[in-house]
Every structure is written in C-alpha cells, then in structure tokens.
C-alpha positions as CSV (number, residue, x, y, z in Angstrom):
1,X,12.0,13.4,48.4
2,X,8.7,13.6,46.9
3,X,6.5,10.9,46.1
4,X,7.4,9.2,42.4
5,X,4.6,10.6,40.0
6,X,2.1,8.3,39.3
7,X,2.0,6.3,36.2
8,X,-1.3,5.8,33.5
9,X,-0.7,2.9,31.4
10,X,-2.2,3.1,27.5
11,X,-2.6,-0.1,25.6
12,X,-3.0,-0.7,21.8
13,X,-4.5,-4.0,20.1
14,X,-3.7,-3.4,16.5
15,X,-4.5,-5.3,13.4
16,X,-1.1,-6.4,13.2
17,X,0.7,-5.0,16.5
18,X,0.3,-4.6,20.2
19,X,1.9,-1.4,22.2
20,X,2.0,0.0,25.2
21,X,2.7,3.2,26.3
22,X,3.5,4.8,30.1
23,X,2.7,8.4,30.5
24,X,3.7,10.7,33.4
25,X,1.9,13.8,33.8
26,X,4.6,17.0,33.6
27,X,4.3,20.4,33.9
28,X,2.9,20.9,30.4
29,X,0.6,18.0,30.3
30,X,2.1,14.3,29.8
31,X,4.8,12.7,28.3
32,X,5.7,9.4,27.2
33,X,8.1,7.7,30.1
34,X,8.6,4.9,28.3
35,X,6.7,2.2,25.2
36,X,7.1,-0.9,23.3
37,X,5.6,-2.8,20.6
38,X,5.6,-6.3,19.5
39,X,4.1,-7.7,17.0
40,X,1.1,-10.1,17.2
41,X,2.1,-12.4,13.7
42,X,-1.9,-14.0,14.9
43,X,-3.4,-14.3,11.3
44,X,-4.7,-17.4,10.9
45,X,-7.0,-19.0,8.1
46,X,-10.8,-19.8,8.5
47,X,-12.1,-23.4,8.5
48,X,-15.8,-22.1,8.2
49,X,-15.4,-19.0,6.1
50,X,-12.5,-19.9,4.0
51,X,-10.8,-17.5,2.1
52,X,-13.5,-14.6,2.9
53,X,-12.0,-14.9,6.3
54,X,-10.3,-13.2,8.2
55,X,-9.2,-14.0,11.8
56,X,-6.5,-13.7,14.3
57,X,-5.1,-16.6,17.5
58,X,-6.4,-14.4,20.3
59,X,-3.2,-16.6,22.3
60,X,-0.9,-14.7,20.0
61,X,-2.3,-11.6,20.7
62,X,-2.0,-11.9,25.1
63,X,1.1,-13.2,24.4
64,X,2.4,-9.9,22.5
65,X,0.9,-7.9,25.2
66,X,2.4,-10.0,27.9
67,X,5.6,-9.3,25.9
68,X,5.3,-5.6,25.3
69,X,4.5,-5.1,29.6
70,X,7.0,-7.5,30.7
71,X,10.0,-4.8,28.8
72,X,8.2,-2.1,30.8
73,X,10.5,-0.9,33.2
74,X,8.8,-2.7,36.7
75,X,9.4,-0.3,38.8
76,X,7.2,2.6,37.1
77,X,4.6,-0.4,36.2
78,X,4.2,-0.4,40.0
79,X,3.3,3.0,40.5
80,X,0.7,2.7,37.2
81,X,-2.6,3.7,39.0
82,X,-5.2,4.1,35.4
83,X,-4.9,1.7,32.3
84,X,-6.3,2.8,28.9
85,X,-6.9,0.5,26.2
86,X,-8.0,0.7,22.5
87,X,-8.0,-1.4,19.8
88,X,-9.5,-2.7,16.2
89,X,-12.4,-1.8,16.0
90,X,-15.7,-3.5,14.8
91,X,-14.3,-7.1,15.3
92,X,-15.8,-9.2,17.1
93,X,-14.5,-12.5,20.1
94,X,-16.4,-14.6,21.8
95,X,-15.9,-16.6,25.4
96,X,-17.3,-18.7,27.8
97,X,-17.7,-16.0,31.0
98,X,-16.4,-18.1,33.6
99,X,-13.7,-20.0,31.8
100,X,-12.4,-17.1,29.7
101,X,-9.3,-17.0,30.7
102,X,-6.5,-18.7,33.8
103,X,-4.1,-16.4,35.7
104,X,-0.8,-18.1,35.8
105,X,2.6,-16.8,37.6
106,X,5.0,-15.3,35.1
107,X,8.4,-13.4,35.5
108,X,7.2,-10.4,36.2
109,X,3.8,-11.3,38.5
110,X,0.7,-12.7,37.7
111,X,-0.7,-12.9,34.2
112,X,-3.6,-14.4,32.3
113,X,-3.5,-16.5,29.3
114,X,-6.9,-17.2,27.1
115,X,-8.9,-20.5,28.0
116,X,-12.1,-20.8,25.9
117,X,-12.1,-18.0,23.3
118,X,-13.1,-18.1,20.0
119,X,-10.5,-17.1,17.2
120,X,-11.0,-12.9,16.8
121,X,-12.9,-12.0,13.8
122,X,-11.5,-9.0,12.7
123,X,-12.6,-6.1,10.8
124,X,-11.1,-7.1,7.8
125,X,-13.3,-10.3,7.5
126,X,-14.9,-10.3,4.1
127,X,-17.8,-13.4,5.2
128,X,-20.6,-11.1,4.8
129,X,-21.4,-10.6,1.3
130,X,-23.6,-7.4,-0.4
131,X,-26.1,-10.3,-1.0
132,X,-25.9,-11.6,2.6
133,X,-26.2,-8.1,4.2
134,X,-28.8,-7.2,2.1
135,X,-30.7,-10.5,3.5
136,X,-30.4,-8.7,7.0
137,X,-33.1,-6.7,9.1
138,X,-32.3,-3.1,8.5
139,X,-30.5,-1.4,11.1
140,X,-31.9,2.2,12.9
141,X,-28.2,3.6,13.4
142,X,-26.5,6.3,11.9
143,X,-24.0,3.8,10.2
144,X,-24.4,1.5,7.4
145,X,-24.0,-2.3,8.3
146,X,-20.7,-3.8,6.8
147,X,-19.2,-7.4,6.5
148,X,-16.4,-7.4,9.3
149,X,-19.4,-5.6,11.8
150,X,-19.7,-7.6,14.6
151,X,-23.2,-7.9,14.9
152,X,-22.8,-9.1,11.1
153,X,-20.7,-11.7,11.7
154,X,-23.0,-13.0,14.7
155,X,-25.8,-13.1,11.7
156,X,-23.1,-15.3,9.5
157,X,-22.6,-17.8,12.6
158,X,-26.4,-17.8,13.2
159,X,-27.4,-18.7,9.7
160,X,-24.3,-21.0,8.7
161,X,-23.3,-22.5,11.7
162,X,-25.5,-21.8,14.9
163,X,-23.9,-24.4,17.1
164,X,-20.9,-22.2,17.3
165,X,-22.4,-19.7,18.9
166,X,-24.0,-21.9,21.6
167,X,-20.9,-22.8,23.1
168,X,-20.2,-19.0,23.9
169,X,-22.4,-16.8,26.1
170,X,-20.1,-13.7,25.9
171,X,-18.7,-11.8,23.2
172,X,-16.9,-8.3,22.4
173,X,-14.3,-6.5,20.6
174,X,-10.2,-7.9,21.8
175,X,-9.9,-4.9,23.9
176,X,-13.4,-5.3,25.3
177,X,-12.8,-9.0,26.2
178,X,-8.9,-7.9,28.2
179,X,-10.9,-5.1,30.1
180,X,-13.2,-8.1,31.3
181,X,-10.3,-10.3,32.2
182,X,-8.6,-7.7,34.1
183,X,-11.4,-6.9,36.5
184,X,-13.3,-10.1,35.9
185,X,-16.6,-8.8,34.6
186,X,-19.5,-10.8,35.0
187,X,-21.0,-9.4,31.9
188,X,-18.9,-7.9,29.4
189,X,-18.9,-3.9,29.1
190,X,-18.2,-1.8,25.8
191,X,-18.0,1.6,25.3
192,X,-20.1,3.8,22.9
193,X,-17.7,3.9,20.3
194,X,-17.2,0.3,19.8
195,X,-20.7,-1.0,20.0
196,X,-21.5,2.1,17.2
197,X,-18.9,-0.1,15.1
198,X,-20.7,-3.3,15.7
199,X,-24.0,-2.1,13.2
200,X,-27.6,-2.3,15.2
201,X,-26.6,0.7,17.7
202,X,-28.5,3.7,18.1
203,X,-26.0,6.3,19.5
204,X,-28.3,8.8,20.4
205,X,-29.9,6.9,23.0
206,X,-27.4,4.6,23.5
207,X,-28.6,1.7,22.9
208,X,-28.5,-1.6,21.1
209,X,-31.6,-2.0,18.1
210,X,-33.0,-5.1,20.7
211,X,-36.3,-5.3,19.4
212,X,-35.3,-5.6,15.9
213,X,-32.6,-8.0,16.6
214,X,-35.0,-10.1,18.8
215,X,-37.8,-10.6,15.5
216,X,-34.8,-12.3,13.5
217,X,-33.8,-14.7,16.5
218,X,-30.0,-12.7,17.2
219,X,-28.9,-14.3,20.2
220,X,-29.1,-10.9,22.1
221,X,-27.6,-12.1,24.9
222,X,-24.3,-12.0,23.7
223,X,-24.3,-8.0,23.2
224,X,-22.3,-6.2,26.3
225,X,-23.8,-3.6,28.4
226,X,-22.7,-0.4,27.1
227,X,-21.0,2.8,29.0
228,X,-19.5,6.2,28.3
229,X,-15.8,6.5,26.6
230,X,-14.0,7.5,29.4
231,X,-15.5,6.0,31.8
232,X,-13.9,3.4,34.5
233,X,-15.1,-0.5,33.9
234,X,-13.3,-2.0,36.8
235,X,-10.6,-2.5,38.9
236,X,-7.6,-5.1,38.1
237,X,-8.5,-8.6,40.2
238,X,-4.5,-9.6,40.3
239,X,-1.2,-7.7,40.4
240,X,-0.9,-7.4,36.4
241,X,3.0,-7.9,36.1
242,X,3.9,-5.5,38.8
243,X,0.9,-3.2,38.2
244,X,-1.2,-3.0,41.6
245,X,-3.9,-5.0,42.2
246,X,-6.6,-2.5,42.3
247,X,-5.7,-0.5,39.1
248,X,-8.7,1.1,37.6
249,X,-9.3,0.0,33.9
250,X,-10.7,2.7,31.6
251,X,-13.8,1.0,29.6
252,X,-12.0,0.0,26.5
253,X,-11.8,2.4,23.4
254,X,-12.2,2.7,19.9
255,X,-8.1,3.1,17.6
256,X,-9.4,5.6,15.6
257,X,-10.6,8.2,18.2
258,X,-7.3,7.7,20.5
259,X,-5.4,8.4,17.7
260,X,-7.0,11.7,16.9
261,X,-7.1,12.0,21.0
262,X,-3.5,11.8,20.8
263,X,-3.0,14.8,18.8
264,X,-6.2,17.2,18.5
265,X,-5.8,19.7,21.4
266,X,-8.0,22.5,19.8
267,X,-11.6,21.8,18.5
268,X,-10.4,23.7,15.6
269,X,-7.8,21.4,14.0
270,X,-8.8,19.1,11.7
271,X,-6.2,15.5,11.4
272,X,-5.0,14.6,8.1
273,X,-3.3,11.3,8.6
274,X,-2.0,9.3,5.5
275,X,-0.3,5.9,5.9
276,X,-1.7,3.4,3.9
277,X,-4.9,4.5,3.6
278,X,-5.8,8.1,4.4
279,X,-8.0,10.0,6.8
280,X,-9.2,13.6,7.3
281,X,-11.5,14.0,10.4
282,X,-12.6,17.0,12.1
283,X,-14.4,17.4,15.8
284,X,-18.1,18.7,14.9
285,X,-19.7,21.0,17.2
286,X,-21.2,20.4,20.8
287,X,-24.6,19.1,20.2
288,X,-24.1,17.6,16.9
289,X,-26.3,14.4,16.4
290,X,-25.8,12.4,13.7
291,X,-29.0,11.6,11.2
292,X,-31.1,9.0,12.3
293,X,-30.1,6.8,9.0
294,X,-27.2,6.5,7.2
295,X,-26.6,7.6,4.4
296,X,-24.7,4.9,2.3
297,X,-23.6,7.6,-0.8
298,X,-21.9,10.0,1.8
299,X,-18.1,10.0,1.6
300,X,-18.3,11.1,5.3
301,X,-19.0,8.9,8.4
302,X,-20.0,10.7,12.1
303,X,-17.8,8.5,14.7
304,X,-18.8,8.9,18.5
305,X,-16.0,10.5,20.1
306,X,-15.5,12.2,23.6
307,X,-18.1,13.9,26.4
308,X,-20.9,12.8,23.7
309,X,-19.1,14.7,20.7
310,X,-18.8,13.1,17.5
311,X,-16.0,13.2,15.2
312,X,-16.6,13.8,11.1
313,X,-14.1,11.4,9.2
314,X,-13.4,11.3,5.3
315,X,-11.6,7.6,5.4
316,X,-10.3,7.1,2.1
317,X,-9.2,3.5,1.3
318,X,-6.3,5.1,-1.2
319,X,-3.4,7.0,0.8
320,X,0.5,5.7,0.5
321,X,-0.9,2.1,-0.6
322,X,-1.6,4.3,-4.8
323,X,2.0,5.3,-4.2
324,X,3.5,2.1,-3.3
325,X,1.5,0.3,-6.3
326,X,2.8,3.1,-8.9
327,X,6.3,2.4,-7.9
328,X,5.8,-1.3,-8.0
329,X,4.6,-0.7,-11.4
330,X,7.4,1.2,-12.8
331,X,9.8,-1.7,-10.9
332,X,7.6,-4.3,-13.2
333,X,8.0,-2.1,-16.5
334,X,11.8,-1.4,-15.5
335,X,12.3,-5.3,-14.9
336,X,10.3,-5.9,-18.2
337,X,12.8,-4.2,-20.5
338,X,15.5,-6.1,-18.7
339,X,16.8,-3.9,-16.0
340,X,16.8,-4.1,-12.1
341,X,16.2,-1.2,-9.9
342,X,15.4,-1.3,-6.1
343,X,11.7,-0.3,-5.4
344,X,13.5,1.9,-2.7
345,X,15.4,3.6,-5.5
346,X,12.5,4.3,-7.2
347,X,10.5,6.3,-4.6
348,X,13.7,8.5,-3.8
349,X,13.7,8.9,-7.4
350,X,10.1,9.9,-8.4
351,X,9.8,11.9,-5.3
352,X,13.3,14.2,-6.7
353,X,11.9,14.3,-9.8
354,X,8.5,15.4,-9.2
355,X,10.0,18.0,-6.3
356,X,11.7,19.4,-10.1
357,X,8.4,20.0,-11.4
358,X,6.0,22.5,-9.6
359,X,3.3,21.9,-12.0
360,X,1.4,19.4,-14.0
361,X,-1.5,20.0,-16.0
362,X,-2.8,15.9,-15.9
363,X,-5.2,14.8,-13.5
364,X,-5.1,11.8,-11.5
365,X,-8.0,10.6,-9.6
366,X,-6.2,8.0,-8.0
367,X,-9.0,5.6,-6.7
368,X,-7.5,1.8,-7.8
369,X,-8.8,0.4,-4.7
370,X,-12.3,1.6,-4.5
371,X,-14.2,4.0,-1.8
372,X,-16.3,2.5,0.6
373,X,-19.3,4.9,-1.1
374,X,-18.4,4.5,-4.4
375,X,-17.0,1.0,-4.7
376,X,-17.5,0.7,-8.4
377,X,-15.7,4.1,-9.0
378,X,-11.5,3.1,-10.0
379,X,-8.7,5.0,-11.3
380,X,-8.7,7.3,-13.9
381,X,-6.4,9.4,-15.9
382,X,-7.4,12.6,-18.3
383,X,-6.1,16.1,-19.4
384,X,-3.0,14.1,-20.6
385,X,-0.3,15.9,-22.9
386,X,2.7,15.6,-24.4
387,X,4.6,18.5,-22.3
388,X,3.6,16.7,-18.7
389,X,4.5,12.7,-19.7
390,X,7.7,13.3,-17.5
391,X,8.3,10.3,-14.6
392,X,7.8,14.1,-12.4
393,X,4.7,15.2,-13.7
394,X,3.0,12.1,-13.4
395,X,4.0,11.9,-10.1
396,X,3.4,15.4,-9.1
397,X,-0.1,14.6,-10.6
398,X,-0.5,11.6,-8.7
399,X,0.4,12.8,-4.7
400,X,-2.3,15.8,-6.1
401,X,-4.7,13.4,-6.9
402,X,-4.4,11.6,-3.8
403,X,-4.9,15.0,-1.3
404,X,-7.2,16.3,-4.0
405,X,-9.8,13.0,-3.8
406,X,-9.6,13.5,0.2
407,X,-10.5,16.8,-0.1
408,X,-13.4,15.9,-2.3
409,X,-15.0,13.6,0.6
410,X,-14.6,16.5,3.1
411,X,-14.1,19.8,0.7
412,X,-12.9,22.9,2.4
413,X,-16.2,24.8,2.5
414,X,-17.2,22.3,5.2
415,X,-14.1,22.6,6.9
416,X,-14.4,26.2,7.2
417,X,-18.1,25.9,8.4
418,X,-16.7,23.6,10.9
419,X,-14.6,26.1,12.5
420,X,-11.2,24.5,11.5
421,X,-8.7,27.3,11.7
422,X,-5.3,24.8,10.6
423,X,-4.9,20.7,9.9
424,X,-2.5,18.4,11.7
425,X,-0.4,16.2,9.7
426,X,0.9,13.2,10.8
427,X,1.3,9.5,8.9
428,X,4.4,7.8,7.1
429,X,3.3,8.6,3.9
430,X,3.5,12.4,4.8
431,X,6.4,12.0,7.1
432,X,8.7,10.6,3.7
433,X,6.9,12.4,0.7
434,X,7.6,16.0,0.3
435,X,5.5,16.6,-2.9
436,X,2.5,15.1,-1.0
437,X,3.3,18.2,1.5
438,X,3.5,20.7,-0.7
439,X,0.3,19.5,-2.4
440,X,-1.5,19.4,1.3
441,X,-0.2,23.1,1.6
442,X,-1.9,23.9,-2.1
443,X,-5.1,22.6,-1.7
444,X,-5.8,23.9,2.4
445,X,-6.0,27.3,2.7
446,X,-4.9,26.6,6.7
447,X,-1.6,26.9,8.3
448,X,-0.5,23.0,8.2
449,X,1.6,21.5,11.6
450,X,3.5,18.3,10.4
451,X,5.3,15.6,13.1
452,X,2.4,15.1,15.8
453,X,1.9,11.9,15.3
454,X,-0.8,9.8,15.9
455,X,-0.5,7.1,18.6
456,X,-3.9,5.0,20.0
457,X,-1.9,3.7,22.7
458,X,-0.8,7.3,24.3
459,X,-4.6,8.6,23.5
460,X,-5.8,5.4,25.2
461,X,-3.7,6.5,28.2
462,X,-4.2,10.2,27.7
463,X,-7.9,9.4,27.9
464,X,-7.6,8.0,31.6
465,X,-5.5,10.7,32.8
466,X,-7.6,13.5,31.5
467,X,-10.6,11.5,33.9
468,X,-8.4,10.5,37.0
C-alpha cells in the first residue's frame, strides 16, 4: 500500500456562509474529496451606527466553521498538511492579541472559540457617509476609499467613539484574524489583496499610506504587517479537529480572486459570473501596474491577484437581483388585478416566453440599483413599440440589457487587447436563465464554456497546493 495522498484544506468566510473544502491532488490536477457549508445566521444590529450598520457575532461565525470541519470526514482531516482560507473582503475585526481567543476540547480535538473580539464590520456597512469620506485625508492607492473599507471604519471609530478602539490593539479582516488564532501570531499578518481592500495601501510598493495616516492621528498600530498571496503565515499551535498540529496556514486571501482562482486556468479567459450581482474580470498582463490614483468615473477596478499580477474586474451591482425585482413586479401587478401566481411560476414563464422571441427591438438599460461609478445613473427604458410590448420581448430586452451594461464597463475591444481568446461562465443566474445565455453568446464574439463554477473555498485550497 501506498501512502494515503495528502490532504490541502480550503476555507470560505462568506457574507452569509462558511465552507470548507478538501482537495486531493489526482492525476489531472485536484479534485474535491469532500465539502460542507453551514451557514453563519451572525447579522446583528449596531448600537453605535444604527441602521447604517452593518455587522456580524464573530461567535457565530467560529461556530459555523467549527460546524462545517467537525462533518469533515476525520480521517482525511488528519492527513490535511496546507489550509487555505479566504473570505469578505474589506471588513474589518478587532482583538485584544493575547486574549483573542481560548482553545477548548471539542468532539473532534481541540478548537478555539472568540474571547475579546469586536463584532465584524463588514463590507456592507454603510457608517461612512460621501460627506464623511469626503472629510478624510486622501488616499495614494489605486482604489477609491468606500464606507465598509476598513481603514474607513477605523476613521468612524476614531472620530465618533475613540474609546472603542483603545480597548483593541489588533485588528484585521475575519479570515485574517482565524489565520492569527491558528498559528498564534503575535502581530496580525494580511495579505496584499486584503489590505488593497482596506483603502490607504499602495500596492505597488506594498505598503500601508503610514505617513499620511499618522498626520490625522490613525491609530497605525492596528494595521497588520503585510505579505505575498500565497505565501505561508504560520503553522497550526494545536491539533485543529483532527488536523495535525503543525499544519502550515496559507496567509489568508481575498473571495473574489479564489473564486476566479477556482476556474481561470488560461491567462486568456476572461470570468463572467452572474448571481446577484454580476462580474466580468480578466487577468491583465505580466507587469501591469495599476495608475497611481484612482480613477473614481472608471467602471473598471485593478484587484491584486497572484505572483504580483493584477486582475481587471467590471463589478456590476445589477445581475439576477434586476431579474428577481421584474418578476416581483409582475407578481405585485398580477396580485393587484386580483389573481395569485407563484413568483416561481413566473420566472419559468418569462424565461419560455422570451426563449419564443429571438428579437426585440426595446432597450433596457437595466441599472435600478445604481453603479458604483455612476450612482446617480438608474433604469431606463426607450426604443419602445407596439410590435415588442409582449411579456417575451420585454424580457428578451431585459437579460440583453443586463449582459449589454456589463459589456459597457469592460467592452470587447479591451477584451480583445487583453488577449482573451473565450469567457467562462459560471453563476446561478446563468446556470437557470437560458435567454441570458444566448444573449452572452450574442454580444461576445468568444467561444463561451458554461458549468465551472466559481468556489473561494476550493481556490483558497487550490492556492496552497499550487505553493506546497
């Protein structure tokens, strides 16, 4: 018998789930042994930020991982030599460094469980206002400062309530503050990627913007040292339910680039990926460096990826979330005259009836929730006429509308000076909606591969195998 293969372990901390992923490397690369997922159910409101806020019971959160490992099968946990881990971006936790957290006996081994941690300010926090952000020393980073930016919300706590921040002297993103529990980091460690999505980093020379931070009294000791995606952090200080003690821990990662890890293979495929909201990113060439400022009108933001590459991503904030609100609307109108149809229904419905009709001469620009660059910019309607006022043509126009407004923050001429020879598709929204397929297929002129889907958790581990 030969030795059992040996196990990397990939972990997820999502907005509203955590999963975990085993991978065994095979003769053609890896594949998934076995995964879970549990979700986290960790919103909770915010006494100083009120409705603005938004945070999540970090306890809830190591008690969904501790969930999701202790289903992992144990005895492939104990041959798990690399863990990966990703998660949320740009959010931000803070903890005291020695009391951050007590390891406690659980069914399957040793486990820790949070001690003094703040709440998890996610990316989704809304504290920061234009006005407030606008009050703020202006960052040298390729990327424009946002509210849910951690580095933001330390400005918040320093200006509205500075005596929460002195009872912390250590903070990062969730995934940044596990890595630092596993291996018991004296000083927390972050990779490239997240710190670029805290606001005041300066990813060419990889560093924090110290000096400006230090004129406007940021407590700078808080920021974690910074390291190379990819690169190992630590070692695990305990037997981690069955995992050896020993493990090495990947520094941890940014969601976004293990998902497109999970699935780009070639440097020339670009990932379209429509779920909610909808993204279309392609790898830029070896060398690319991002401008020194940002520029806040561009539809397109440069994301540090890989070996110093960077990753060009169109993130639209309107994907399957403009379907879902047309079909609620038609349920309200349906409802309104007095009848009852199943939302359900209604999608099979709209989706037959626009496969019926191959054309539509109205235009949707389908923007009811805003774009990051052009906030002010909604939904509009025009070129509308009698023939196309079917239930099919306007949806027809709409799944258009939605691929055609992606393709307008990252146009084809770009792709094709990017090198991309044919796009990945992956997403629920693409995975149920035919007409949104056939509208991807018009618009591209590239050979389109639908089903690999994208998974931070396997990239997370896919990252540490591809550097064992």
């Amino acid at each position: 018998g030969r030795p059992a293969p040996v196990c990397v372990l990939g972990i997820d901390l999502g907005t509203t789930s955590v999963k975990a992923a085993l991978l065994v490397g095979a003769e053609r690369g890896q594949v998934v042994a076995e995964s879970c997922s549990r979700e986290t159910q960790a919103h909770t409101s915010s006494l100083e930020a009120g409705p603005q806020g938004m945070e999540q019971n970090v306890q809830r959160i190591i008690r969904a991982l501790n969930e999701c490992l202790a289903a992992l099968p144990q005895q492939q946990l104990q041959r798990v030599s690399h863990i990966g881990i990703s998660g949320q971006m740009h959010g931000i936790v803070f903890w005291k460094k020695d009391k951050g957290c007590k390891w406690t006996e659980c069914g399957t081994g040793p486990t820790f469980e949070p001690e003094e941690v703040s709440h998890l300010i996610t990316w989704q926090d809304g504290r920061c206002s234009p006005t407030f952000l606008s009050s703020l020393p202006l960052p040298q980073s390729h990327i424009s400062l946002a509210t849910g930016f951690g580095c933001a919300t330390v400005y918040w706590y320093l200006k509205k309530s500075p005596d929460f921040l002195k009872s912390y002297d250590a903070a990062g993103t969730i995934h940044d503050y596990v890595v630092a529990m596993l291996c018991d980091l004296k000083k927390p460690l972050m990779s490239v990627q997240n710190a670029a999505s805290w606001g005041y980093f300066n990813s060419r020379n990889k560093s924090w913007n110290t000096d400006i931070l230090k004129k406007s009294g940021f407590p700078v000791h808080l920021l974690p040292e910074v390291g190379d995606p990819g690169s190992i952090a630590g070692r695990t200080i305990c037997a981690w339910h069955g995992i050896p003690k020993g493990a090495k821990v990947g520094i941890a990662l940014g969601d976004f680039q293990c998902s497109v890890y999970s699935c780009l293979s070639e440097r020339t495929d670009a990932v379209l990926n429509i779920s909610t909201s909808a993204q279309l990113t392609v790898s830029m060439p070896p060398g690319f460096q991002p401008p020194e400022t940002p520029d806040p009108s561009s539809a397109v933001t440069y994301f540090p990826y890989f070996n110093g590459d960077y990753l060009a991503v169109a993130a639209s904030l309107n994907g399957g979330n403009v379907l879902a609100t047309f079909v609620d609307m038609v349920a309200q109108w349906t409802q309104e005259l007095g009848l009852q149809v199943q939302d359900s229904a209604i999608y099979t419905k709209i989706i037959k009836a626009a496969l019926a009709q191959n054309d539509s001469k109205l235009s949707v620009h389908p923007t009811i929730f805003g774009e990051r660059h052009i906030p002010e910019q909604l939904a509009s309607v025009t070129n509308i006429a009698v023939s196309d006022l079917s239930l099919g043509h306007i949806t027809r126009a709409l799944c258009r509308g939605i691929i055609e407004n992606l393709c307008s923050m990252l146009p084809v001429q770009r792709l094709m000076e990017t090198g991309v020879r044919r796009i990945l598709g992956s997403g629920s929204a693409l995975a149920r909606n035919e007409v949104l397929r056939q509208e991807v297929e018009r618009i591209f002129p590239f050979p389109v591969v639908y089903g690999k889907d994208v998974d931070a958790a396997v990239g997370a581990a896919m990252a540490m195998f591809h550097r064992k």
